[in-house]
N, C-alpha and C positions, 0 to 999 in steps of 0.2 A: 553401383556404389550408392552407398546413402543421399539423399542431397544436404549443401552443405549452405551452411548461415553466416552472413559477416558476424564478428565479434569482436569488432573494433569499438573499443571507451565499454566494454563490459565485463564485469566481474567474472574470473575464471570458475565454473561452477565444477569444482570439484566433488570424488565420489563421497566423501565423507560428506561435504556440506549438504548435499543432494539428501543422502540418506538424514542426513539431522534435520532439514526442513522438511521434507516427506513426512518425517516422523516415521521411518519404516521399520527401527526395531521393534516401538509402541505397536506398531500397526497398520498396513500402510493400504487404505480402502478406497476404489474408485469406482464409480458408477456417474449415469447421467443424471443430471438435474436443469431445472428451466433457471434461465436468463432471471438475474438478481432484480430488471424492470418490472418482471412477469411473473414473478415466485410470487403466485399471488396464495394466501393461505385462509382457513375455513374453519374452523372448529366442526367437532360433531355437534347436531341439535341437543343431545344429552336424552335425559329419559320421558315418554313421551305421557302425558298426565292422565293418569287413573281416576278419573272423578266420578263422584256418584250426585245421586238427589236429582231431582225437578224442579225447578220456580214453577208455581202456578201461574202458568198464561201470558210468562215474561216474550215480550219481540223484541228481535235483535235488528238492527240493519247494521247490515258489513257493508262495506265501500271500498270496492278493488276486490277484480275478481284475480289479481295476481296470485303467486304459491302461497302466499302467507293469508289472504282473505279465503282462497280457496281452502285451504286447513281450517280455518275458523268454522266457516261455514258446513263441514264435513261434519269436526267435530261437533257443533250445535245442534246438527242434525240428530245424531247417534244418542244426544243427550234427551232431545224431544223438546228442545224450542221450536219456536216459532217464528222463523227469521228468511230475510231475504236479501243478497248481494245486490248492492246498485255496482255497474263495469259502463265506464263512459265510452270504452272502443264496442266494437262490435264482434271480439272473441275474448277469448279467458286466456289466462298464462302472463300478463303484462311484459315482460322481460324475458320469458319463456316463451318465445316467436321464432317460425319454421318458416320461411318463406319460400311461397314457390311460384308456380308459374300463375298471374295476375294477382298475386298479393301484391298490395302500394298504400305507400302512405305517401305524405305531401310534407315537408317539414315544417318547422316552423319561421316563418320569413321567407321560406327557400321556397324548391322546386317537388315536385311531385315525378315518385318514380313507382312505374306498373312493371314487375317480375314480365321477364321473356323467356327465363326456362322453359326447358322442355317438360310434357309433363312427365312426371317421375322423378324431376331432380328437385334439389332442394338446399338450402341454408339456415343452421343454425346463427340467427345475428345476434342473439343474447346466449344465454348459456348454454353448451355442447357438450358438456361431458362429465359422469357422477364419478367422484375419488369412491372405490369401496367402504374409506371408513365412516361417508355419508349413511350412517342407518337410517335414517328420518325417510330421506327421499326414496334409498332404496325398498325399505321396508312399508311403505306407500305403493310404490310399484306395484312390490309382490301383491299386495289389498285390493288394491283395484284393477288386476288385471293387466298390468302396462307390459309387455315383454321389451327386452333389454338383450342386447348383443355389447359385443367387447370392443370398446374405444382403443385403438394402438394409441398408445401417446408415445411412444418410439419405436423407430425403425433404426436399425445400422446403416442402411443404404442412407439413411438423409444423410445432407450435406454442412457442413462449417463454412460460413464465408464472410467474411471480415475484409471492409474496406479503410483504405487509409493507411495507418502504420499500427492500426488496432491488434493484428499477428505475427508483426515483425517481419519475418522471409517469406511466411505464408499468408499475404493479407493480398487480398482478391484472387485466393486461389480456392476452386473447390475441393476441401477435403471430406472425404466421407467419414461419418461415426465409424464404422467397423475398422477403417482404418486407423484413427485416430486409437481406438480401444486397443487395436492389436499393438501396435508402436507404443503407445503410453506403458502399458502392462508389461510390454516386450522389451522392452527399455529397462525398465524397473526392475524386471524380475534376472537379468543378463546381471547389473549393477549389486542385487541382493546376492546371486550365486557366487559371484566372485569374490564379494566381502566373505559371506561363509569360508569358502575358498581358501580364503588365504587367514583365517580365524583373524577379524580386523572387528566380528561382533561375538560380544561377548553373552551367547545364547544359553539359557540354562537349559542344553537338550545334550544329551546321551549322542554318542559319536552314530548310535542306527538311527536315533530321530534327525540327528541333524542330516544323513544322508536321503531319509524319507520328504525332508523339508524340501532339500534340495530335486529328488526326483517331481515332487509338487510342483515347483515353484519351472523346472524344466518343461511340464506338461501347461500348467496353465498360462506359460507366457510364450509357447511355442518355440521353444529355444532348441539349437540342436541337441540332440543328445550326446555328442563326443565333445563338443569343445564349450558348449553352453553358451554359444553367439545366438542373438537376435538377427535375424534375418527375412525377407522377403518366404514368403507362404504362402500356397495354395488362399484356404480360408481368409485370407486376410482383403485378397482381389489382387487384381494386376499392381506393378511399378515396385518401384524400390521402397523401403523405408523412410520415414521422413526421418531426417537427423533429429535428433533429441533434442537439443539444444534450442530450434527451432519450435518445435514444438511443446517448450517449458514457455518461452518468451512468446507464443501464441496467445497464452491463457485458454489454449482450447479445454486444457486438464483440467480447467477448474470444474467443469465443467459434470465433474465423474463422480461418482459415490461407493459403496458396497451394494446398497440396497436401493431401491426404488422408495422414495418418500411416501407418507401416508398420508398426506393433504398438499393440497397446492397443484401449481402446473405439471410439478414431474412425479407424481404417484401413481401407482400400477397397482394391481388392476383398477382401468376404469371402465363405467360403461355407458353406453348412450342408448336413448327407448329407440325402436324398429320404429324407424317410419316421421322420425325428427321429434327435438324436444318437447316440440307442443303437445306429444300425446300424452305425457304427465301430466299438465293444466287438463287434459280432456277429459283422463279417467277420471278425475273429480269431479268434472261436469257432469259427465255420464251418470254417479253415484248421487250426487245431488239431486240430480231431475232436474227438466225442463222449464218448471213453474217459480225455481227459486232465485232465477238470477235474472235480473232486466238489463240489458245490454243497449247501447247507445244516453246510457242514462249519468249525464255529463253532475256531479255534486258540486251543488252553487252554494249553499248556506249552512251550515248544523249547526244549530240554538239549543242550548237545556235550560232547563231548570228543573227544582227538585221534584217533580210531575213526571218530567220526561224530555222528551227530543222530538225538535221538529227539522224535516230533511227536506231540501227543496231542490229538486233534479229538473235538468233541459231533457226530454228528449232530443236528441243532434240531427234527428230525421226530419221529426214534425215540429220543431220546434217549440211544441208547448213543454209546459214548465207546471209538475206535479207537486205536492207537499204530502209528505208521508209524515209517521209520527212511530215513535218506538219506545219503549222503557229505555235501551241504553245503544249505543251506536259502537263499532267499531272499526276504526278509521283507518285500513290499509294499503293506501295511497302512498306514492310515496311523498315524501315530507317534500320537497321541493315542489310539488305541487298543489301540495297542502298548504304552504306558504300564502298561496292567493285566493284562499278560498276564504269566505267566510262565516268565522266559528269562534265561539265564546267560550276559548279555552284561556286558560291564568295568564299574564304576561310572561309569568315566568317559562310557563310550557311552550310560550309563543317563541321565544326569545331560544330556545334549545332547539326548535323548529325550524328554524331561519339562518339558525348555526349551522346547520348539518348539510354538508356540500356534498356534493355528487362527482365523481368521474366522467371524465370525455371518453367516455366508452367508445367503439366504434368498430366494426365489423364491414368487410366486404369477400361477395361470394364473386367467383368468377368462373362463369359456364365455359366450358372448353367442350371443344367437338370432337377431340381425342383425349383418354387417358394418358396422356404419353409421359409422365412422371413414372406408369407402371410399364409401359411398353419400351421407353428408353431408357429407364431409368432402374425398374424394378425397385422405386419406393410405392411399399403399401402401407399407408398409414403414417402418424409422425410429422415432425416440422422440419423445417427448414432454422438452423441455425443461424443465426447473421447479426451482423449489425446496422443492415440495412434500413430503413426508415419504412419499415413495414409492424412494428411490432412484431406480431405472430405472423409466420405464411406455415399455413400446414398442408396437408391434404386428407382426402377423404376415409372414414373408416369403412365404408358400405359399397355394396355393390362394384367390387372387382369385378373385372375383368369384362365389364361392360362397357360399351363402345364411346358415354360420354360420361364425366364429371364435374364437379363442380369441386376447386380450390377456394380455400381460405385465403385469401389474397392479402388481405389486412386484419391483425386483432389488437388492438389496442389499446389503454385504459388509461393513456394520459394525451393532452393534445401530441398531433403529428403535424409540427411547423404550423402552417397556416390552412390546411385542407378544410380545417370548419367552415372557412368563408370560403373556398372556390366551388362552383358548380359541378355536380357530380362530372362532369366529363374529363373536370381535371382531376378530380380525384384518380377516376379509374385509369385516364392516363400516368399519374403519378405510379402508382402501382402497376404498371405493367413495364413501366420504363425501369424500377429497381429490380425486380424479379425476374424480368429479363434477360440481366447480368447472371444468374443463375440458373434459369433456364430461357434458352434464345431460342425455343420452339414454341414461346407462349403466345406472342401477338398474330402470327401465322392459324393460331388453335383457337382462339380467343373467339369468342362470341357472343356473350351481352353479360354485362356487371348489373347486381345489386349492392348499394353501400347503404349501412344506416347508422348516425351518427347520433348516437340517444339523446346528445342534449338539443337537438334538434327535433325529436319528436316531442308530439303532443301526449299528452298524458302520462309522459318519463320523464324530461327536461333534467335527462342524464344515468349515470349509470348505475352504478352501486353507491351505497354510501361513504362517502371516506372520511377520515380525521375524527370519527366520533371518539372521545374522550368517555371514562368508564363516568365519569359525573356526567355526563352530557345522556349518557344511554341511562344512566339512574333515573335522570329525570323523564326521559320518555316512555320511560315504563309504568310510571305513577297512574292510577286513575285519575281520573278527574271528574268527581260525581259520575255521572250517564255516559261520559266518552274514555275511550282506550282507545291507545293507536296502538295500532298492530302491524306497522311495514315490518320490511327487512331491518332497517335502520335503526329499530331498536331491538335487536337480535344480541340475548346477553353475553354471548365469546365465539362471534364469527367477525370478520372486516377482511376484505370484502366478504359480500352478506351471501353470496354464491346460492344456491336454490334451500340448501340445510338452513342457513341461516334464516330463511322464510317461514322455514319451517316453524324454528326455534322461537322466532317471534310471534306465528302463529300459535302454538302450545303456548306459550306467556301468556300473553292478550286474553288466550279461551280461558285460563285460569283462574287467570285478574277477575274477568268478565263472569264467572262462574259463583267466583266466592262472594263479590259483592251482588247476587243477584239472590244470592244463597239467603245473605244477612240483611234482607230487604221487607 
């Protein structure tokens, strides 16, 4: 038998009201979609800028060899300036970071942590995964040679788990997607045949369509064929049906759509580069050359005047300290770092600079010595639904069925309680103790955690940009004689700034930078 729900002090949800809040005569569409904290969305770059002409003998310096300096610099190239990236870390991709086994950084105030993976394995701690309708990134890719495999961003097997009175009868229980789907749909479509049924809707269809309707709606919701009960099914996996009612007052259904979204966390197809994100930032390095980007080279000052630009860099190795000079500079940093550097830009460009805050971004990989998500569980690919204080838990797109992996343990993009000030070790404890409750073969499997928490890194001091206002981005996109900034953050219809959006401020910047070098 079904299982059953208290409904005591709750509205009797009758089939009419069901049907008129569904909307099911209108139409009635379910499909999955990411968690309303997480619906993070993106704009595409738009069209990618056709310019022509040479400046005689003009030099650029870009600063930040992140997606969007690394565009700049590509494009300059193909144009036939004469320019060079200053990157105060010691790799390309800024945000676009693969960590693997002895990758470490040290935070800022905090502790220093050196990767223990195995070699082979790996995490994306910044961004993992391109929505197809990303043309900028992808169509980059294909340029430079990046190969690309297929991101699952859902599986059926993953799980729902909701603690608290968050699901009503089903809260701390695991429910799988496929289950959830088949029961949601099954439910629905048992409720739709019998209104037909008993003509209770009023269908503008012909007595053979509405019987065709009817065989459809039999087929897609797995209904018997003789009496049009939803019931327990092979396809659906072991146990009985979850009561309906149960599962309205879950909120698991909100969950569902027709289609797969075209941006954001729940869009299909997506896809990630072979071999982790960083080899995006790489193909550009690759096509750049060697000679054009100085790494460890820390930006302490940029001055103009109507002459020019003077740039004054630490090397972070040897600590000496260079002064370069350029007709125009463009400033890819991102603003929260820009904040303390300085530069003789308008108050007014200052003051839109200092506005633009950033995300508690925060990522952590967790090496397991068994797949056992695929071996117990038969999830390949896809998150972990929940409400648990994890943000995102996913698992791995790559390398099935090999003997170790690495889960997404934490992804988050607003503080999680107080974890910015505890010592990674409670971190990774924090996270192993919630995910736990979901799968209780992780601490047994467990083997060494990376966590990075951007606002805690050097040269990020945070995630993406958030709260920009359309004035706020008008302003950051202005020239300012000899300087142009070109982050993420002034990216004209992306928030979060996700890799396109880099892009998009990239092609901006090269524009700005093009025309006024043009009229010079």
């Amino acid at each position: 038998m079904p299982k059953k729900s208290p409904t005591a002090a709750l509205p009797v949800l009758t089939r009419r009201r069901f049907l008129e809040r569904l909307g099911a005569v209108g139409g009635s569409s379910l499909i999955m979609t990411a968690m309303t904290s997480l619906d993070l969305m993106a704009g595409q770059a738009g069209v990618r800028p056709a310019l022509t002409g040479r400046p005689g003998g003009a030099k650029v310096l870009v600063i930040g060899a992140g997606v969007s300096g690394l565009v700049v610099g590509y494009e300059l190239g193909k144009l036939g300036y004469d320019f060079r990236i200053l990157e105060a870390r010691d790799r390309v991709g800024g945000l676009a970071w693969t960590v693997r086994r002895s990758s470490e950084h040290t935070e800022i105030n905090g502790e220093r942590q050196v990767c223990a993976f195995d070699e082979g394995l790996s995490v994306n701690v910044g961004p993992w995964r391109i929505p197809y309708t990303h043309t900028g990134v992808l169509n980059y890719c294909k340029e430079l040679g990046v190969p690309l495999q297929i991101f699952v961003n859902e599986s059926d097997a993953s799980y729902f788990y909701y603690e608290g009175n968050a699901a009503g009868s089903l809260s701390s229980t695991r429910v799988r997607l496929r289950e959830l789907k088949a029961d949601m749909i099954g439910h629905t479509n048992e409720l739709l045949v019998k209104a037909i049924d008993q003509r209770q809707l009023d269908l503008p269809l012909t007595a053979e369509d509405t019987q065709r309707f009817v065989s459809f709606l039999v087929a897609q919701g797995y209904l018997d064929s003789s009496d049009h009960r939803y019931k327990a099914f092979t396809n659906r996996g072991p146990g009985d049906p979850y009561d309906f009612s149960a599962l309205l007052r879950s909120g698991f259904g909100n969950r569902m759509r027709s289609i797969p979204a075209r941006d954001g966390t729940a869009a299909a197809p997506m896809f990630h580069p072979i071999g982790g994100m960083d080899q995006f930032p790489k193909g550009f390095q690759r096509a750049i050359g060697p000679n054009r980007i100085v790494f460890n080279a820390e930006t302490q000052s940029v001055h103009q005047n109507d002459a020019g630009v003077k740039v004054v860099y630490l090397d972070t190795k040897s600590g000496r300290k260079t002064e370069v000079n350029a007709d125009y500079v463009v400033v890819c940093m991102p603003l929260s770092v820009l904040a303390g550097v300085d530069i003789n830009l308008s108050p007014e460009m200052m003051e839109a600079v200092r506005a633009t805050t950033y995300s508690n971004s925060a990522k952590m990989g967790l090496a397991m010595k068994r797949r056992f998500w695929e071996e117990d569980d038969q999830i390949f690919g896809g998150h972990l639904y929940s409400n648990l204080p994890l943000g995102e838990f996913s698992y791995p797109s790559n390398d099935y069925f090999s003997r170790k992996g690495v889960l997404l343990g934490l992804y988050a993009n607003v503080a999680v309680g107080n974890l910015l000030d505890q010592p990674v070790k409670a971190r990774v404890e924090h996270v192993l103790m919630h995910a736990s409750k979901v799968h209780p073969q992780i601490r047994q499997e467990f083997e060494s955690a990376y966590a990075v928490w951007w606002r805690r890194v050097r040269y990020s001091q945070g995630g993406y940009a958030s709260g920009a206002t359309t004035a706020r981005r008008a302003q950051l996109s202005k020239v300012e004689n000899r300087i142009i900034l070109g982050s993420a953050a002034t990216a004209p219809s992306s928030e979060p700034d996700w890799q396109e959006g880099a892009v998009s401020a990239g092609w901006q910047a090269l524009t700005s930078l093009h025309e006024r070098a043009m009229r010079a």
